[in-house]
N, C-alpha and C positions, 0 to 999 in steps of 0.2 A: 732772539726768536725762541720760545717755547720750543721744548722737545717734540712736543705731541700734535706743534702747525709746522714743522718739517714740511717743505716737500722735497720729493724727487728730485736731484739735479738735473733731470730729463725734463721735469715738467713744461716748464717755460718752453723749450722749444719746440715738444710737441703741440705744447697749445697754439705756436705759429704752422706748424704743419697743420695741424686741424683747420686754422684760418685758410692757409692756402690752398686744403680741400675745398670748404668751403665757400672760397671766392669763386675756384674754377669752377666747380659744379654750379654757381648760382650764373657766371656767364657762359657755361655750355649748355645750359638749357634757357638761353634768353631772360630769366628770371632777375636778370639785372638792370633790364630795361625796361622804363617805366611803362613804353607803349602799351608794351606786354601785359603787365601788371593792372595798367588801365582798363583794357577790354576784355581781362579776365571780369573787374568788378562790374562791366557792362554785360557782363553774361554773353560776351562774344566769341572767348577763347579759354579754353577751360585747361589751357597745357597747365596753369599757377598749380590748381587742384591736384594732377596728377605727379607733378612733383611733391608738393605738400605731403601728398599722400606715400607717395614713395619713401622718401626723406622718414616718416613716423614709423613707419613698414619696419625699416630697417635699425631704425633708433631702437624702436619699442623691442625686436628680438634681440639687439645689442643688448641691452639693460637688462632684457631677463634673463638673456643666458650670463649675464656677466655675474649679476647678482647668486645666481645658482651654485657657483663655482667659487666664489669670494665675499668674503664677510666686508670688506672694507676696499676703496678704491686704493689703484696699485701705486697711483703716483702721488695721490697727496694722504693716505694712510685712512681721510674721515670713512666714518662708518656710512652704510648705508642706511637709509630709511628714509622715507615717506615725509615731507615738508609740505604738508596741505596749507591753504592760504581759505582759508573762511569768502564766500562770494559776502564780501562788504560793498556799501557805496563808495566806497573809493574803486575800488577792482573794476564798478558799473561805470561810473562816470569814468575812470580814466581809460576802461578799453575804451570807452563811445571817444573820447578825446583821438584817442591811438588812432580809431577808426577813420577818424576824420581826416586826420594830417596822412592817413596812406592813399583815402582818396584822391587828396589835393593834390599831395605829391606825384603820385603814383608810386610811392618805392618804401619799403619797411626800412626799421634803421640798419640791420647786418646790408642788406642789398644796396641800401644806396653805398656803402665803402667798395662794394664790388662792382657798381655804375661807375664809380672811378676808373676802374681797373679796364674796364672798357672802352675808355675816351666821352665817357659823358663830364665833362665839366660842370653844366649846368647845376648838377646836382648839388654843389658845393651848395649853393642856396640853400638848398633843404639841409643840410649836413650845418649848417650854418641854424637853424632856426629849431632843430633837435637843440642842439644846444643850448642855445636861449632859453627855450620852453623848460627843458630839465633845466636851467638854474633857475627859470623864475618859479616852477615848482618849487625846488627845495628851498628858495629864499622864503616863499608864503607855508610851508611847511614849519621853516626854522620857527616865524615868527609866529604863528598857531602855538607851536608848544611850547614856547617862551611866555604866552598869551595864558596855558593852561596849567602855569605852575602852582604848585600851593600859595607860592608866597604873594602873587597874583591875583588869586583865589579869595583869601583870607580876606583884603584889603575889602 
């Protein structure tokens, strides 16, 4: 490993502690269960929203006071700065994709590992079919840019 992709020998298992914030708070505030999550997108319960919004509240002061104080994060050393992603047709089509399978499901992909944590088994199905879906993405991805080589190209 390079000197400069170092991380902290903390890292990793903060990054579990931050998970197990993150599970607990997504099932102390029911946000784990798809009910929830369904009748949020029915417009019948709007507690998703005021988590969401809580959750960015405190993110958003997180990062800028951190960034204020520190040129670079403390456990894995990278610098900070700004990683904008261009709004492309892929960004469009793939949230509408994203959008779709949260409906169906009712649960985004962090929540559904924490609908585990709460005796939904079910879920496994959808935990099951995230996966599929991301490998038959990167399988039609692989082969798109294998499809858009030069040497492909030229012929």
């Amino acid at each position: 490993m390079a000197a400069e992709h170092e991380q902290h020998p903390l890292f990793l298992p903060l990054v579990f502690v931050g998970g197990l914030i993150f599970g607990f708070g997504l099932g102390f505030s029911h946000m784990a269960q798809p009910e929830v999550v369904l009748n949020f997108l029915q417009f019948e319960d709007f507690g998703l929203l005021f988590v969401m919004f809580g959750a960015a509240v405190v993110t958003g002061i997180t990062f800028f006071g951190v960034t204020q104080f520190r040129s670079e994060a403390p456990l894995t050393g990278a610098i900070y700065g700004r990683r904008l992603k261009t709004l492309d047709k892929n960004v469009v089509i793939g949230g509408g994709i994203f959008g779709v399978g949260w409906g169906l499901s009712g649960i985004c992909p962090g929540a559904a590992y924490a609908s585990l944590g709460v005796g939904n088994v079910f879920i496994l199905y959808g935990i099951a079919g995230m996966f599929v879906g991301a490998y038959v993405q990167g399988y039609w991805r692989s082969a798109r840019a294998e499809g858009d080589s030069p040497a492909t190209a030229a012929d």
